[in-house]
N, C-alpha and C positions, 0 to 999 in steps of 0.2 A: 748774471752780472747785475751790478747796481743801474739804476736806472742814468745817473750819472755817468758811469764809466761806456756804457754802450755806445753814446753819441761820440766819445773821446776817439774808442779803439775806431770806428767807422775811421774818422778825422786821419788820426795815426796812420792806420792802415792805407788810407788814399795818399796821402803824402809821403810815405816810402814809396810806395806805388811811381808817385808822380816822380819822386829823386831818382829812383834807379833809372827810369823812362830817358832820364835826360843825363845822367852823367856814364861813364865809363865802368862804372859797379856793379851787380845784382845782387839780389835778395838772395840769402841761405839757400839752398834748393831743399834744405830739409824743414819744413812746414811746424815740428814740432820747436826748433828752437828758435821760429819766428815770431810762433803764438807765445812763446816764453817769454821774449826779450819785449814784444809789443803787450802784455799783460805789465812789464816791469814799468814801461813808457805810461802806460794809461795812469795806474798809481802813484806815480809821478807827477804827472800833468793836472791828477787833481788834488794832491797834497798840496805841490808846490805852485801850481800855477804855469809850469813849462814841462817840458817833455824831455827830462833831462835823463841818459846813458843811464841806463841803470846797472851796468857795471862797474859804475863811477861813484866817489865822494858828494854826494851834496854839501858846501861848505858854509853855505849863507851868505858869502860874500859874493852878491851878485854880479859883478863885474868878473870874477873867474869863474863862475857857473857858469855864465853864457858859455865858456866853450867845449860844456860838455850838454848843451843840446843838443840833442840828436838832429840830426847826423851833426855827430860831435867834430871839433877840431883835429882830434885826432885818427881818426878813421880809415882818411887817404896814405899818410906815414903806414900805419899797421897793416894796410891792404897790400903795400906795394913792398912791404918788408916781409909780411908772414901769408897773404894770399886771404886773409880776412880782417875783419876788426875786432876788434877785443871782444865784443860780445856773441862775437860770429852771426852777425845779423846783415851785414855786408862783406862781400866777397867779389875774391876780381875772378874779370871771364874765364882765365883758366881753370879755376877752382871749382867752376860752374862747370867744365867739360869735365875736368880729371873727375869730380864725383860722379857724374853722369856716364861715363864709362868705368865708373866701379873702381877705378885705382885708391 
């Protein structure tokens, strides 16, 4: 990884870390499309300067990009509607048991 990006993913990675810690979500339990989705955030954060969804449009227009900083605005809607969020990088607790018993 670029000498640049390493410090980022550290960064990234402690603050999901710290988000899940504190709100009612968890991280993926599948490890590969966490490194995915936090790979997408790092080249983000040093293109653009924020750590914006990378399942998302960057548009320029800073005022509606803010709300697809991760943890983007829409997250909690798509958690409690489909059991993740769009990028599958957050997930509610159920989805966190049902994978873990294999369903």
């Amino acid at each position: 990884m670029d000498d640049n990006k390493e410090p980022e993913e550290i960064k990234i990675r402690k603050m999901l870390n710290e988000y899940v810690a504190h709100s009612s979500y968890k991280l993926n339990p599948d490890t590969k499309i966490i490194d995915r989705v936090v790979k997408g955030l790092v080249m983000r954060k040093v293109k653009f300067g924020y750590a914006y969804c990378p399942c998302r449009l960057v548009t320029g227009d800073k005022e509606r990009d803010k709300n697809i900083i991760c943890p983007c605005v829409y997250h909690g809607e798509e958690i409690d509607r489909d059991g993740e969020c769009h990028c599958n990088l957050f997930v509610s607790v159920n989805y966190q048991i049902k994978y873990e018993e294999g369903d």
